[in-house]
N, C-alpha and C positions, 0 to 999 in steps of 0.2 A: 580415494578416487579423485581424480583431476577433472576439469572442466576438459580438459580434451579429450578424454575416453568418455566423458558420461553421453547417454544417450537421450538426451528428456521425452523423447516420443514413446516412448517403454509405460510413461506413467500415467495416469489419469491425465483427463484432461478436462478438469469442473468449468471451462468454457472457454470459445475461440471464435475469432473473427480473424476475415481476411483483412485486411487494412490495401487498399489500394496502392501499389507501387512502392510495397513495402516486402509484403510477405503475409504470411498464416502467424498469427499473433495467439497463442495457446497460455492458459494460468494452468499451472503445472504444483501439485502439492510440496511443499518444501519436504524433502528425509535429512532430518539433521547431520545424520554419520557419514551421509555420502556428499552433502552437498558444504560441508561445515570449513571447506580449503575456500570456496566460492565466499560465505557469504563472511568469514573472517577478514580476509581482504577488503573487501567491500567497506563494512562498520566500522575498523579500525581506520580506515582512512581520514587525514583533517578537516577533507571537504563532506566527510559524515559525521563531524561533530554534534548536530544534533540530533541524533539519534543515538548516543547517551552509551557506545561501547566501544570507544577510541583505549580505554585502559584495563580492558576486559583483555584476561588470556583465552586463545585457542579454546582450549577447557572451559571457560567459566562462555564464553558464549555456543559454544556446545550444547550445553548444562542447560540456558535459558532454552533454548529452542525444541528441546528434549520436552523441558518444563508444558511448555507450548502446546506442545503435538499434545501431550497428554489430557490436554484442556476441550472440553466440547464448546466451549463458549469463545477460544480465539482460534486462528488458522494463520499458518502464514504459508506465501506460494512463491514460486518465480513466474516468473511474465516472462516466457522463452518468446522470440521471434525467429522465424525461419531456421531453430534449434539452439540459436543464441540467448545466453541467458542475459535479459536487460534488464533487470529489475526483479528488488524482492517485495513482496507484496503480504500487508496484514490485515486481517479485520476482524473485529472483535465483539461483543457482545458491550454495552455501556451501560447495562443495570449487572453485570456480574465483571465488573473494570473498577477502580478509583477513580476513573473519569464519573463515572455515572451517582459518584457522590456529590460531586461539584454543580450539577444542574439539572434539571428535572428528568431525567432519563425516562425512557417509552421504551415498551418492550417491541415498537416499530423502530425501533433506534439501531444502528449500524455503524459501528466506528471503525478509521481504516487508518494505516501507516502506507507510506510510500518513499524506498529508499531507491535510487537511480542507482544504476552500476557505474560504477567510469566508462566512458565513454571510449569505446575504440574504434568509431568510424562517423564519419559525422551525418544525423538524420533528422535533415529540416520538418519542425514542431512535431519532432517525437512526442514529449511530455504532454501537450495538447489532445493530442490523439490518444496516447494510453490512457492519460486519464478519463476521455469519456468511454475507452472499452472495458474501464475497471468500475466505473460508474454504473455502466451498462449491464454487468455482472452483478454490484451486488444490487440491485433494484430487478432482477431476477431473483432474488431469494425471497422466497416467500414470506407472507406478512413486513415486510421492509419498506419503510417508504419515506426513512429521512435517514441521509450518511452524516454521521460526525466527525470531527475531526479538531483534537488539540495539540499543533505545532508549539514548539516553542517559539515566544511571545517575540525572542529578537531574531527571529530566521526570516529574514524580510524577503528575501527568494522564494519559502513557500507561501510566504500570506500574498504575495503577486501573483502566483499561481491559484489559490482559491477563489484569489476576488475576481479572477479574467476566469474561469471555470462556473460563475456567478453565486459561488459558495457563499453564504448570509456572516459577514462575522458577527461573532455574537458576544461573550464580554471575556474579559482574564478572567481567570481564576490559578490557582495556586494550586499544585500537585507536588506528588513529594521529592519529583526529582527536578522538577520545573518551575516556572511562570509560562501555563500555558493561555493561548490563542484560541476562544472554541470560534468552530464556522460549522454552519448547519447547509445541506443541500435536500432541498425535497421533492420527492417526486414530482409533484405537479410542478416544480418549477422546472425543473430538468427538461421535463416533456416539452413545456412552454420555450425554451432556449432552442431544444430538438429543433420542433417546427421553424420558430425562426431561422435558423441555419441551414432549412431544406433548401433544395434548389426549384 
């Protein structure tokens, strides 16, 4: 099935926000076999090089997200806008991850991936704004109240985006396919950002 016939309104919608002068902003559950044309393009690309599936065939990142789905402990979704899919979105569990080997993990703990689509229209501080409606999301999930996150240690594009989101970095550590970045965000700090940015 192609991004042009699918219809993502069809599917669950585990949460949504309007985004002002943008559109109805929906996280939409990933289905591997239907969305696997979208998110193959996507990973393979050079500017997704770290996200670790540039030499991955069709099949073998299939296979992962299959893997996935079958996991109670990770999730992955698209971040559809106004029915456009702009993002794939993950999050995980970091006491049942190999992240959650590397540092003290809390079963309040929440770890998340965030892969942008290519861009085909241009949407001044998208990434800003989704990110605090994905933030938003999982500090909705019950007992959660610190997201994790380990980038790789040289993607200086994302570690700019944690430090201006006011994500805590915290130390490298070594993973098996990385040198990763951990950044800690916790609720009450979030809240504490919230307020200051009210009007």
């Amino acid at each position: 099935m192609t991004t042009a016939t699918q219809d993502f309104s069809v599917r669950t919608t585990v949460y949504s926000e309007d985004l002002e002068g943008w559109g109805a902003l929906r996280l939409v559950p990933l289905v591997p076999a239907e969305d696997i044309d979208l998110i193959f393009e996507w990973v393979t690309q050079p500017r997704a090089r770290f996200w670790g599936m540039m030499e991955n065939s069709r099949e073998e990142v299939q296979g992962i997200y299959e893997f996935l789905d079958s996991l109670e402990t990770h999730h992955a979704f698209l971040a559809v806008l106004d029915g456009e899919p702009l993002a794939l979105f993950q999050t995980y569990e970091p006491l049942h991850d190999p992240v959650g080997e590397a540092y003290p993990a809390r079963e309040a703990d929440i770890g998340m991936h965030l892969l942008l689509a290519p861009a085909t229209r241009p949407i001044p501080h998208f990434t800003p704004r989704l990110g605090t409606a994905l933030i938003k999301y999982m500090f909705s999930l019950p007992g959660k109240d610190r997201i994790v996150v380990e980038p790789d240690s040289r993607n200086a594009k994302a570690l700019r985006r944690l430090e201006a989101t006011c994500f805590e970095l915290g130390p490298i550590i070594q993973l098996a396919e990385k040198e990763a970045q951990l950044g800690f965000l916790t609720r009450a700090g979030f809240d504490e950002i919230q307020e200051q940015q009210a009007p």
